[in-house]
TIKOLMAR-599398 format. One record per residue (C-alpha): residue number from 0; residue in one letter; x, y, z. Coordinates in steps of 0.2 Angstrom, whole numbers, always signed. Layout:
> nr	rest	x	y	z
> NUM	a	X	Y	Z;
...
This chain:
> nr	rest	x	y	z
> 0	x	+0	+0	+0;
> 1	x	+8	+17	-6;
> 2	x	+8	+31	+10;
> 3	x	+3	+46	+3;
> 4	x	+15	+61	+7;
> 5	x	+3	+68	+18;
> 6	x	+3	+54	+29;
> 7	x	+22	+54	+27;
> 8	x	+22	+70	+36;
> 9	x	+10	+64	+51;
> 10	x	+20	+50	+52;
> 11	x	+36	+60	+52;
> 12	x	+29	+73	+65;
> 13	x	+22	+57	+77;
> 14	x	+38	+47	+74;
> 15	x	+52	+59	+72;
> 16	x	+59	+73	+80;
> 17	x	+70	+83	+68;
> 18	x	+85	+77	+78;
> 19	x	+79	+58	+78;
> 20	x	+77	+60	+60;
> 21	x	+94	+67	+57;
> 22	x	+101	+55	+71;
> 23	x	+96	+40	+59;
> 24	x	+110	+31	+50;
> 25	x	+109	+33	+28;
> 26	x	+103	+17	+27;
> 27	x	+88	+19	+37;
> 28	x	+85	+34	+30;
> 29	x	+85	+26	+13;
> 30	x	+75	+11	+19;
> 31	x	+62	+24	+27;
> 32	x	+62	+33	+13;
> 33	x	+60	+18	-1;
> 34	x	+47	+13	+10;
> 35	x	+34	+28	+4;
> 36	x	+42	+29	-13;
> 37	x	+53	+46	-12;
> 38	x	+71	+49	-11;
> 39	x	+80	+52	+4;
> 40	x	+84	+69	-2;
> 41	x	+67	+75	-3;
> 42	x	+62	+65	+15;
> 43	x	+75	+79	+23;
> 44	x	+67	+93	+13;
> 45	x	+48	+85	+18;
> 46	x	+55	+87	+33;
> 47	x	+60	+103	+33;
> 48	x	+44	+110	+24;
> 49	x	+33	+104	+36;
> 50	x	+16	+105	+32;
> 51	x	+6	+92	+21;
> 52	x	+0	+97	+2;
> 53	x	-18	+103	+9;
> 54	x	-23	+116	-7;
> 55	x	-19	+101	-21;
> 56	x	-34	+91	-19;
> 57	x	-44	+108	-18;
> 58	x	-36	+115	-34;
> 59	x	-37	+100	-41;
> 60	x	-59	+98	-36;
> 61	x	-60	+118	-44;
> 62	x	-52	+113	-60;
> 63	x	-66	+100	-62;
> 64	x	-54	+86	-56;
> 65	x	-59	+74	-44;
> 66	x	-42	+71	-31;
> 67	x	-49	+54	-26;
> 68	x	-47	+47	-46;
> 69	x	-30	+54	-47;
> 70	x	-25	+45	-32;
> 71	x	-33	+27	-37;
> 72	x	-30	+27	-56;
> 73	x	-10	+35	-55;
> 74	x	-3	+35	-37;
> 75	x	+14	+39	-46;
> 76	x	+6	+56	-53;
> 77	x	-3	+60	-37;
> 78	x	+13	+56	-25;
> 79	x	+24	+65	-34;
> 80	x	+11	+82	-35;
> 81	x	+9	+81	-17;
> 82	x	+29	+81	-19;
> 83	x	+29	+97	-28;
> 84	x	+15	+104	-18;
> 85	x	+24	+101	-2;
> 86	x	+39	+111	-8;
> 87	x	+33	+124	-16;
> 88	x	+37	+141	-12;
> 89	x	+20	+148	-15;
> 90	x	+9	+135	-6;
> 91	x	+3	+149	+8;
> 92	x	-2	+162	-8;
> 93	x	-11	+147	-14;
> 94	x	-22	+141	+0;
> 95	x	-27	+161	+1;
> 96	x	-31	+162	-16;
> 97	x	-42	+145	-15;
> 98	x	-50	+152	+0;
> 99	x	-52	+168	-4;
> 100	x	-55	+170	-24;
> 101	x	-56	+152	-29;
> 102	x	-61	+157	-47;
> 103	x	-44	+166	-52;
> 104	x	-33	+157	-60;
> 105	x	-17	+167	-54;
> 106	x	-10	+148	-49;
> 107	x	-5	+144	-67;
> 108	x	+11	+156	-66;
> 109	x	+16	+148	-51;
> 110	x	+10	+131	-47;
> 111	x	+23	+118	-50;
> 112	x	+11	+105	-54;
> 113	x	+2	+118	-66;
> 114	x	+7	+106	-81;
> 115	x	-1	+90	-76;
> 116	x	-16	+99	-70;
> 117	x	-18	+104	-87;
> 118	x	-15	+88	-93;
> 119	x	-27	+79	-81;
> 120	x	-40	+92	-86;
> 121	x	-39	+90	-104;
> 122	x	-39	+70	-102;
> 123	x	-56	+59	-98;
> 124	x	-53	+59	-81;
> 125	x	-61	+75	-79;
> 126	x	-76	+68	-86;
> 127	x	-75	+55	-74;
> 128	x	-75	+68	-60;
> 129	x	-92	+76	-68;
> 130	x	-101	+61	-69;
> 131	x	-95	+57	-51;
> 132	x	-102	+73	-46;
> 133	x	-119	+72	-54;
C-alpha cells in the first residue's frame, strides 16, 4: 500500500523529532524513505517543509478534477504532486487564493504542478469527475 505524502508528514511529526530523523544512520534513511516511494533527499526537505500538500486536492476539485481518481488510477502522478505541492514556495499564496478568490486562476504562473493539472483536465478523467459529481 503506497503512503501518501501527507501521511508521510504525520507520520514523520508522530515518529520523528528533527533530531531523531537526522540521528538515523543513511541506510535507514534510505529504507524509510523507499518505504513511501521518495528519495532520501526530498524525505530531509519534507521534513524541513513541514506542512502536508492541503490546497492540491482543492485546486485540483475547482479545475473539475476529482483528487480521489487521481489518487486510485495514478498514485505515481498523485505522490509526486503532493511532492511538488509540499515544496513549493507559494503554497501559503495558494491556500489564500483558494480560500479567498477560488475562481482566479493566478496559480498557473506559479503552481509547479500547473502542467499536469492541465493535462489531467484535458484527459477523460475530468469527465469521470463530472459524472462522479452528478
Amino acid at each position: 500500500m503506497s503512503m501518501t505524502i501527507k501521511g508521510l508528514l504525520v507520520r514523520i511529526g508522530r515518529i520523528f523529532a528533527v533530531s531523531e530523523l537526522r540521528g538515523l544512520n543513511a541506510g535507514q534513511v534510505e529504507e524509510l524513505a523507499r518505504d513511501v516511494g521518495i528519495t532520501a533527499g526530498d524525505l530531509y526537505r519534507l521534513e524541513q517543509a513541514g506542512s502536508p500538500p492541503v490546497a492540491m486536492p482543492r485546486r485540483l476539485e475547482l479545475e473539475g478534477i476529482n483528487p480521489a481518481i487521481v489518487e486510485a488510477k495514478w498514485p505515481s502522478v498523485w505522490k509526486d504532486m503532493q511532492r511538488l505541492c509540499s515544496f513549493c514556495e507559494a503554497k501559503n499564496v495558494c491556500e489564500v487564493e483558494i480560500e479567498l478568490a477560488p475562481g482566479v486562476h493566478d496559480w498557473q504562473r506559479y503552481c509547479p504542478n500547473e502542467g499536469t493539472i492541465r493535462a489531467l483536465g484535458q484527459s477523460p478523467i475530468k469527465t469521470q469527475a463530472d459524472r462522479s459529481a452528478a
